[in-house]
C-alpha positions as CSV (number, residue, x, y, z in Angstrom):
1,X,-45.7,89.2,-17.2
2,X,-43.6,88.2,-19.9
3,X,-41.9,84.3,-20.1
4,X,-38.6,83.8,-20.3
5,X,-35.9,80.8,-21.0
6,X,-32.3,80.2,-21.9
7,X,-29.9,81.1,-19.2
8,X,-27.4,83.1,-18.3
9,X,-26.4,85.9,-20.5
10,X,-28.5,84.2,-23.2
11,X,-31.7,84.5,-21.5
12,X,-34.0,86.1,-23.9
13,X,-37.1,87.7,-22.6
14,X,-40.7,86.3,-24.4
15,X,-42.8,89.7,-25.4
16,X,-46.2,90.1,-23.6
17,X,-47.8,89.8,-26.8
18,X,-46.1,87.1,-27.9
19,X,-45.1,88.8,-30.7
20,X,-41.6,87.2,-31.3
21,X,-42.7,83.5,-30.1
22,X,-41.3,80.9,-32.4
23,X,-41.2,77.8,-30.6
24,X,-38.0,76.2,-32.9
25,X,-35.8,78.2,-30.3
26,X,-36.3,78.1,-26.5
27,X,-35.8,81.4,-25.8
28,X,-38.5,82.2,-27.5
29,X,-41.2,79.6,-26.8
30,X,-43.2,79.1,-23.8
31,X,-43.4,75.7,-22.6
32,X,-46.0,75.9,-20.0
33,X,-48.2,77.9,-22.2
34,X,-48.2,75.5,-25.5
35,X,-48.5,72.5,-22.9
36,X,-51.6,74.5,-21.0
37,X,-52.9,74.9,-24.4
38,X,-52.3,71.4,-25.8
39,X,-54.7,69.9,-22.6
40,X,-57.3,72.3,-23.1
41,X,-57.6,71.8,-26.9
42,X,-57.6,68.3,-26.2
43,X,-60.2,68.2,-23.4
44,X,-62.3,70.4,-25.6
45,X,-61.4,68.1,-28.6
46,X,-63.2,65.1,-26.3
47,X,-66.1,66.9,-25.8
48,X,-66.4,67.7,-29.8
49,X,-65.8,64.1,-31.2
50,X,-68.3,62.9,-28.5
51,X,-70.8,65.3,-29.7
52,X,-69.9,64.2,-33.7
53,X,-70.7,60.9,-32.4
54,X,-74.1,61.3,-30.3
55,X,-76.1,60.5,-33.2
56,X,-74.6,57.2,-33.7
57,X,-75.4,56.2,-30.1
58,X,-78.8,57.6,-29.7
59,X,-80.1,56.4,-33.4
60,X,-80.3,52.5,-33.2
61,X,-82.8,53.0,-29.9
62,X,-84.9,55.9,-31.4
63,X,-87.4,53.4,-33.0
64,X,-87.5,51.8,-29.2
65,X,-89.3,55.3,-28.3
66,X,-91.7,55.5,-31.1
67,X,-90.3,56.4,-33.8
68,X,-90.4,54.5,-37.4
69,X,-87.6,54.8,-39.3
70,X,-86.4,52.6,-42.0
71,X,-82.6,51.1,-41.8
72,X,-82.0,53.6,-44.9
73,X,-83.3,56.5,-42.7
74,X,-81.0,55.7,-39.8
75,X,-78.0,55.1,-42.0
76,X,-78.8,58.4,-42.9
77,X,-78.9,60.1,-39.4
78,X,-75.7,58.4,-38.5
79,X,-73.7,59.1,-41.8
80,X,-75.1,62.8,-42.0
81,X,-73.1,64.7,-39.3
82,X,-69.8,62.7,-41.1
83,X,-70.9,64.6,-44.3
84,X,-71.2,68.2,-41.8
85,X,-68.4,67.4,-40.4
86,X,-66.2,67.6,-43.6
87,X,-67.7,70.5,-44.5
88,X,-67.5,72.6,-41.4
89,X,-63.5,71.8,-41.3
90,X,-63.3,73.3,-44.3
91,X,-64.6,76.3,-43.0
92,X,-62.4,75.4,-39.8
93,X,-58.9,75.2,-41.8
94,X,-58.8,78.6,-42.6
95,X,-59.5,80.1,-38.8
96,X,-56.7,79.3,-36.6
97,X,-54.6,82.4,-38.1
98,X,-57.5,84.7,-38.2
99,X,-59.4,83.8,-35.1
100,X,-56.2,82.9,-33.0
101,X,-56.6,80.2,-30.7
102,X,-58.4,81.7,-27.9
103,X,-61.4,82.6,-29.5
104,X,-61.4,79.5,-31.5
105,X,-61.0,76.8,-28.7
106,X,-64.2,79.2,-27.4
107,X,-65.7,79.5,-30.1
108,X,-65.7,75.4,-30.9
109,X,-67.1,74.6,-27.2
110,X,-70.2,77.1,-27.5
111,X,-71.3,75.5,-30.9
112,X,-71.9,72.1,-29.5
113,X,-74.3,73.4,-27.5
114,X,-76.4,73.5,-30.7
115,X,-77.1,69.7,-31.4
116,X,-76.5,68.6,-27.3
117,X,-79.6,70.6,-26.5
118,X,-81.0,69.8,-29.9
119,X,-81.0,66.0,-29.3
120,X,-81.9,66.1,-25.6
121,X,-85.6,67.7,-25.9
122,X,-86.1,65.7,-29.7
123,X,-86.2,62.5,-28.3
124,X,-88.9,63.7,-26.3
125,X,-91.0,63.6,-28.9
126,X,-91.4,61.1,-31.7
127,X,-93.6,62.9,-33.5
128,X,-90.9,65.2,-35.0
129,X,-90.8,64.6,-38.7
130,X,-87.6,63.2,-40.2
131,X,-85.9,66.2,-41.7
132,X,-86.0,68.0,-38.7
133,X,-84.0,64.9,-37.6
134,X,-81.6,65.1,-40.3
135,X,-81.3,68.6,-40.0
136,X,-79.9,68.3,-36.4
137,X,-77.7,65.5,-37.1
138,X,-76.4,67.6,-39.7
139,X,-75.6,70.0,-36.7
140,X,-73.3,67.4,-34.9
141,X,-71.3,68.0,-37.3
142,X,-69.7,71.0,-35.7
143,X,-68.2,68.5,-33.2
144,X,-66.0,66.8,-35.7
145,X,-65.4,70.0,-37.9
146,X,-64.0,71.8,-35.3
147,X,-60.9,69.0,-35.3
148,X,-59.1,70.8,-38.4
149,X,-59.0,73.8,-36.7
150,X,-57.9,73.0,-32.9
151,X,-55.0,70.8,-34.5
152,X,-54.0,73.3,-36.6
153,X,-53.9,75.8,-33.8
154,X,-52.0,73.4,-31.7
155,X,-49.6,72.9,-34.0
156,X,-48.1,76.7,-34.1
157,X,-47.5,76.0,-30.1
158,X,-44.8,73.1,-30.3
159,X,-41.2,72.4,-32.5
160,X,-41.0,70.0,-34.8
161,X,-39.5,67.9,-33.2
162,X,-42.2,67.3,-30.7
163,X,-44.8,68.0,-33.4
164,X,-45.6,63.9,-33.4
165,X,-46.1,63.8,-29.7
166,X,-48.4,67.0,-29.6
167,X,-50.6,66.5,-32.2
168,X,-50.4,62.5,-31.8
169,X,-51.9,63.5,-27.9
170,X,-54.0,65.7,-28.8
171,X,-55.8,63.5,-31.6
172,X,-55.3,60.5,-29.9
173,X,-57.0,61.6,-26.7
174,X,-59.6,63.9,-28.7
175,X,-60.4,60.4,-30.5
176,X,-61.8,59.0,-27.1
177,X,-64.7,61.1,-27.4
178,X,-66.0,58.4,-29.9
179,X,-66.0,55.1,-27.7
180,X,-66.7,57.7,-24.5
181,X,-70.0,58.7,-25.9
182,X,-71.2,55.1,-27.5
183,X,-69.7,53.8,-24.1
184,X,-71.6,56.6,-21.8
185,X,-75.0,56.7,-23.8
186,X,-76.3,53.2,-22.8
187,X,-75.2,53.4,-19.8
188,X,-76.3,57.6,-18.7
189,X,-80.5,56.7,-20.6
190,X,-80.7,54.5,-17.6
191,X,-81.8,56.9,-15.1
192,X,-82.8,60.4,-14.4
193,X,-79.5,62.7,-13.6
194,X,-79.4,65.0,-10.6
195,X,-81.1,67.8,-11.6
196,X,-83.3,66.9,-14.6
197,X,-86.0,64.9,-13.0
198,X,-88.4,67.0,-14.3
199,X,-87.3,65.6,-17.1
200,X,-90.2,62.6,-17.5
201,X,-88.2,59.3,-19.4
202,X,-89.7,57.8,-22.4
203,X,-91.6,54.7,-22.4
204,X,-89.5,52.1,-24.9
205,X,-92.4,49.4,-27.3
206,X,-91.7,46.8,-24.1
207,X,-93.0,48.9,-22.1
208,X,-89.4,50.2,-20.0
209,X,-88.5,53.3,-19.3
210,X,-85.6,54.9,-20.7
211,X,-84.2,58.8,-19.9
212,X,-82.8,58.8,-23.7
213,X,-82.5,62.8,-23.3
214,X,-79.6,62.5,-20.9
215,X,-77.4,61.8,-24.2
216,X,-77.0,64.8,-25.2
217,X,-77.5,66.8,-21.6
218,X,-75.0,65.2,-19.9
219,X,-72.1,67.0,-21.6
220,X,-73.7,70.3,-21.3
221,X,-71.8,71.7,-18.3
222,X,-68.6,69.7,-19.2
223,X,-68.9,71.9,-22.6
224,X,-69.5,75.1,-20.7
225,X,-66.6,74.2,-18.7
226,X,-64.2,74.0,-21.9
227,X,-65.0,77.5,-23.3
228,X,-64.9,79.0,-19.6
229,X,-61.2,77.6,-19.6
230,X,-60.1,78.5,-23.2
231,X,-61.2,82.3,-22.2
232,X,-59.2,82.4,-18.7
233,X,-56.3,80.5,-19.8
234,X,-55.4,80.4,-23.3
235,X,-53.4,82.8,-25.9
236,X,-52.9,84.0,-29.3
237,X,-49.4,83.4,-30.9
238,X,-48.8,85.4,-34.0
239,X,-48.9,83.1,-37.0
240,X,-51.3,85.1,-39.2
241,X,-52.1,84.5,-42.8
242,X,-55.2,85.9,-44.9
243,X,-57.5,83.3,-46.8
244,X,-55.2,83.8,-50.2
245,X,-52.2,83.1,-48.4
246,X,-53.3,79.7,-47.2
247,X,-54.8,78.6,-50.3
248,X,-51.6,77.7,-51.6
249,X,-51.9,74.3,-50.4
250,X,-53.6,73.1,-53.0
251,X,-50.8,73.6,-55.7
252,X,-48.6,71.3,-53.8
253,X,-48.2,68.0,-54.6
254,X,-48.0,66.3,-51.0
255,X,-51.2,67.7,-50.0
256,X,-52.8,65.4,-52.1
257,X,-50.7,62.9,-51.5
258,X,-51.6,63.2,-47.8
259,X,-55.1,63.6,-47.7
260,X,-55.1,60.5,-49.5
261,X,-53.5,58.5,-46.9
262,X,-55.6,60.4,-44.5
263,X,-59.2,59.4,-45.9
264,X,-57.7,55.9,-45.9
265,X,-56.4,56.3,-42.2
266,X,-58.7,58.7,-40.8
267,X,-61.5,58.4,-42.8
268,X,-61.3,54.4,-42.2
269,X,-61.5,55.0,-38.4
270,X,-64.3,57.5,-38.4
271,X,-66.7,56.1,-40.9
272,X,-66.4,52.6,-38.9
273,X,-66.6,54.0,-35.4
274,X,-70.2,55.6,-36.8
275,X,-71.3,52.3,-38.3
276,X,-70.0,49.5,-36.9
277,X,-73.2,49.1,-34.6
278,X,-75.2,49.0,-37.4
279,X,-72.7,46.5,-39.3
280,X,-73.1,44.2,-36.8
281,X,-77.2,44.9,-36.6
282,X,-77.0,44.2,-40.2
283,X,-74.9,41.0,-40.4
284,X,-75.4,39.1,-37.0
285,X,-78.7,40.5,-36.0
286,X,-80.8,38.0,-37.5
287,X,-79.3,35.0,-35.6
288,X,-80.5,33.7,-32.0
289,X,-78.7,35.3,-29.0
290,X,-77.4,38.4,-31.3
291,X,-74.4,40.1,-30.1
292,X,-75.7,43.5,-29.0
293,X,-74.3,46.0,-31.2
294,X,-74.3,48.7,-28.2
295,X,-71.9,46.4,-26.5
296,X,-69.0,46.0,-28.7
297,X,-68.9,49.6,-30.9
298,X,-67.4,51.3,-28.8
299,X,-64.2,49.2,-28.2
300,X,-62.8,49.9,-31.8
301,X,-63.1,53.3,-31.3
302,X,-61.0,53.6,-27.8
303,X,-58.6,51.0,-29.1
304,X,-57.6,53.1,-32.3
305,X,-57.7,56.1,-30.0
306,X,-55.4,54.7,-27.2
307,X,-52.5,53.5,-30.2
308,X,-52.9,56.9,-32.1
309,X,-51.9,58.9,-28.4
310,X,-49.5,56.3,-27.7
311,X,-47.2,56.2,-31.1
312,X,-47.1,60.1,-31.6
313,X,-44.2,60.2,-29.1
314,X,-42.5,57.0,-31.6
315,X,-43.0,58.7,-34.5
316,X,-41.0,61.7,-33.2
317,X,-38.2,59.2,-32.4
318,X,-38.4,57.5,-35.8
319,X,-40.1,58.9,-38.2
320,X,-44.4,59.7,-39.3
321,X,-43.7,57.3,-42.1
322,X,-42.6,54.2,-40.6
323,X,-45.8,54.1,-39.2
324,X,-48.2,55.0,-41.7
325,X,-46.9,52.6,-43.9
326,X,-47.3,49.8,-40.8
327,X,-50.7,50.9,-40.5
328,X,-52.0,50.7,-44.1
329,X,-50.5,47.6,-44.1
330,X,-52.5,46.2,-41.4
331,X,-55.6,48.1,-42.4
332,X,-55.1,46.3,-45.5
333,X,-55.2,43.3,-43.4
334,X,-57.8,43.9,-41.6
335,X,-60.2,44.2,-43.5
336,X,-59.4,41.1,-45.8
337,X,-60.0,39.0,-42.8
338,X,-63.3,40.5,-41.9
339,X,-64.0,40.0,-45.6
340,X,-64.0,36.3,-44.8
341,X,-67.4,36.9,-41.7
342,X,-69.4,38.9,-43.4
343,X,-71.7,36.0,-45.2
344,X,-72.0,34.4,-41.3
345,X,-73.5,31.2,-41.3
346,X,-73.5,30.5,-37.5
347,X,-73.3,33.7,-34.8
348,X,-69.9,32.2,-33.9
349,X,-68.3,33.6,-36.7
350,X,-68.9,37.3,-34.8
351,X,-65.7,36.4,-32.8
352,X,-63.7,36.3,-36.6
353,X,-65.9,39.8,-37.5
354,X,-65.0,41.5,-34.0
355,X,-61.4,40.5,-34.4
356,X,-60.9,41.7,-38.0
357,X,-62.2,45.4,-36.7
358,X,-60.1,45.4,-34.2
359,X,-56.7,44.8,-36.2
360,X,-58.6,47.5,-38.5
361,X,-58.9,50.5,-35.9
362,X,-55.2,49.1,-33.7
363,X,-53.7,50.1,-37.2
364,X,-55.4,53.3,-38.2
365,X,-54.0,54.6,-34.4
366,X,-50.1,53.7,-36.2
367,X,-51.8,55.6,-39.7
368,X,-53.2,58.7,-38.2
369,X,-50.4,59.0,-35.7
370,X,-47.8,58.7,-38.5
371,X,-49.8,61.5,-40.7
372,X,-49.9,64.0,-38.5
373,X,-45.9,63.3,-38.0
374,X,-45.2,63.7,-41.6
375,X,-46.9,67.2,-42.1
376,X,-45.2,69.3,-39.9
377,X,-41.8,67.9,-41.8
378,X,-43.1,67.9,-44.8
379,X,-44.4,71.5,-45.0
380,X,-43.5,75.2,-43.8
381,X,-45.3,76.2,-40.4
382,X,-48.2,77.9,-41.9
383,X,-48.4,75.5,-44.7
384,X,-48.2,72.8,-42.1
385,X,-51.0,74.5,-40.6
386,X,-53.8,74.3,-43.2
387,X,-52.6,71.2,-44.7
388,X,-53.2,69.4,-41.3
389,X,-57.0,71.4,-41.4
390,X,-57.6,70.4,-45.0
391,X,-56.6,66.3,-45.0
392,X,-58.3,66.4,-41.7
393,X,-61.4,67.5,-43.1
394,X,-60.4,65.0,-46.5
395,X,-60.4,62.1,-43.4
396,X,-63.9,63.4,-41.3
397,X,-66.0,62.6,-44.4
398,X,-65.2,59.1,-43.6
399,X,-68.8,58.3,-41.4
400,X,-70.6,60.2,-44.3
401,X,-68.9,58.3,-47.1
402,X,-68.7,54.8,-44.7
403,X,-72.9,55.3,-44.5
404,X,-73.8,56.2,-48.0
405,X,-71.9,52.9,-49.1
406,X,-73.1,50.6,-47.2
407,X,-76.7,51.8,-47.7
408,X,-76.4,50.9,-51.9
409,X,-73.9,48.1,-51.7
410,X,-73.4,45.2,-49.0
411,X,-70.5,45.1,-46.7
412,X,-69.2,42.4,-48.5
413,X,-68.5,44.7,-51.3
414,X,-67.4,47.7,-49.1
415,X,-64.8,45.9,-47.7
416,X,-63.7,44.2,-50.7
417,X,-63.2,48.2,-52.3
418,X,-61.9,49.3,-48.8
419,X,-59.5,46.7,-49.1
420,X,-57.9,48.1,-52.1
421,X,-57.8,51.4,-51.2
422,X,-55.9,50.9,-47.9
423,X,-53.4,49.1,-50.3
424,X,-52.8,51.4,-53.2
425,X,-52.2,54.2,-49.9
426,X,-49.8,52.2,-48.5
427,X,-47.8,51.6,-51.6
428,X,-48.0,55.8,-51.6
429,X,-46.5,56.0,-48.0
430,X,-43.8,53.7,-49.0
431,X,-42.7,55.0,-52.3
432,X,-43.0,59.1,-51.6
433,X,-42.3,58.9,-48.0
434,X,-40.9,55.7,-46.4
435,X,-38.5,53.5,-48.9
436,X,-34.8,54.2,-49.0
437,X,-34.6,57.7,-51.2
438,X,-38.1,58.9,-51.0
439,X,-38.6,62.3,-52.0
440,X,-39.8,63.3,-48.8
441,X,-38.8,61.0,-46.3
442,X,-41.1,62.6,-43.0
């Protein structure tokens, strides 16, 4: 059956095929079907940033089970599937017009399979040798690679002028998927899940028991679910370009300029979401009556999720770049006042720490909200397209390049360099994008 809109004599009839669809004109967009696709992407998108994220809530407790690996070692296992992740949505960028989104969405669940399954039967044994270890965390990555191409899909569904409120959702509400997972883990390794009680639990160094396994298994039939759904219920519209086609990107100017503020946003958000846990490990851990670091990661994560759903709609009302210059600014903020915890002399000085991470991830929400504005009005559709899947996979190497850093250089130093950084971007969203006669005011 073929859509329609418009009305009266103007009513112009939406091919099967889709093959006219062009969403900039109502008669020829279908509003129920880019919505249908937007929550499907997006509950799909959950399931991938939770997987991306596994390793960073299963790692801290694997030396609990019997395994004895060094902090290095499990700076590695968490910062690994940020460094896969980058890589993969390079692969990602390029397959939204050659896959169509169908396929892809499908395509995207099935491969999370790989490291859910992976991790549930490896913690069962803590005999298996560390690259075997690395080599699977390497395979999260597919969870956070897959993010360049389901927003790039997503955005040949909606106008511009909803393009903030759409991909602001869809981001938003994928980015839940981090604090979910670091949220669900502790919680889930408590007991055996209907089902699995063959399953035996593994016996923690103080002699507990812990079902560590139902990490990963529990989002196995939530996963099959999401490529069950993208088969029965989503389409393919026709924006189709080769590999050439979209590789001319890279010649313009803004791309650049966008990935950067991206990798400050983004890559800020990701790369602290993985590590923060082991920040606080690191800094705090030493003292009497630690803070336990499985009790406060994942509220960053969800915070900086929640603000990134909740300004896309704002930015369509005033403008991507209003807000990712607000939220460099107070990035830039942020992490000059958890600058000042970081050399803790008492373990009251986590409550200064915790509060400079939060103002951190509540203004990368305004950042990556405000960046995924500015690309669908600063480019063509297609170009749009594979610029949103190339800074996106600029931004994911943020857990890889978070980890590496802070395993040669303290966080003292981190933050001091992550400080400056988050300023020189912001003085880039202000001067190409946001002051009064910018060159591409978005």
């Amino acid at each position: 059956m073929s859509a329609t809109t418009g009305t009266g004599d103007e009513r112009i009839p939406l091919k099967p095929d889709l093959s006219n669809w062009d969403p900039e004109h109502d008669e020829t967009w279908d509003k129920a079907l880019a919505w249908r696709t937007l929550w499907i992407t997006t509950y799909t998108m959950i399931l991938a940033f939770a997987t991306w994220y596994l390793v960073s809530a299963i790692a801290p407790r694997l030396n609990d089970i019997g395994y004895s690996l060094s902090d290095q070692e499990l700076y590695w296992l968490v910062a690994l599937p940020g460094l896969a992740g980058g890589l993969i949505r390079l692969i990602f960028m390029f397959l939204p017009p050659l896959l169509g989104t169908r396929t892809l969405v499908a395509l995207a669940a099935m491969l999370l399979l790989i490291p859910l399954l992976g991790w549930t039967f490896v913690v069962r044994d803590p005999t298996i040798p560390f690259w075997f270890l690395m080599l699977l965390s390497f395979s999260a990555g597919v969870g956070g690679g897959s993010f360049s191409g389901l927003m790039a899909s997503t955005s040949y569904f909606f106008p511009k002028r909803l393009s903030g409120t759409a991909l602001g959702l869809q981001a938003g509400i994928g980015n839940f998927g981090i604090g979910i997972v670091q949220f669900l883990v502790p919680w889930v390794v408590g007991f055996g899940l209907l089902g699995t009680a063959a399953l035996t639990p593994q016996s923690q160094t103080d002699g507990t028991l812990v079902w560590l396994h139902n990490g990963g298994l529990v989002m196995v039939p939530w996963v099959l679910l999401a490529a069950i759904a993208a088969i029965v219920f989503l389409r393919r519209v026709p924006v189709k370009a080769n590999f050439r086609q979209q590789m001319n990107i890279f010649g313009l100017k803004h791309t650049w300029i966008m990935s950067a503020l991206y990798l400050m946003s983004f890559g800020a958000f990701s790369g602290l979401a993985a590590q923060t846990g082991l920040i606080i490990g690191h800094v705090y851990g030493d003292f009497d009556n630690a803070p336990n670091p499985l009790a406060w990661a994942w509220i960053g994560p969800l915070l900086g999720a929640g603000i990134r759903a909740a300004c896309g709609p704002l930015c369509d009302k005033w403008g991507g770049a209003k807000f990712t210059l607000v939220g460099g600014l107070g990035m830039t903020a942020g992490t000059v006042i958890t600058l000042f915890f970081l050399s803790p002399s008492s373990v009251t000085e986590f409550w200064g720490f915790l509060t400079g991470m939060m103002v951190i991830f509540f203004f990368s929400g305004f950042a990556n909200a405000g960046t995924f504005k500015q690309m669908p009005m600063i480019f063509t559709k297609v170009q749009a397209g594979g610029t949103i899947g190339w800074t996106a996979s600029i931004g994911s190497f943020g857990p890889f390049l978070v980890g590496m850093a802070l395993s040669v250089m303290s966080p003292t130093t981190f933050f001091i360099i992550c400080a400056v950084w988050c300023g020189f971007c912001s003085w880039l969203a202000w001067w190409y994008y946001a002051r009064p006669g910018a060159e591409k005011p978005s």
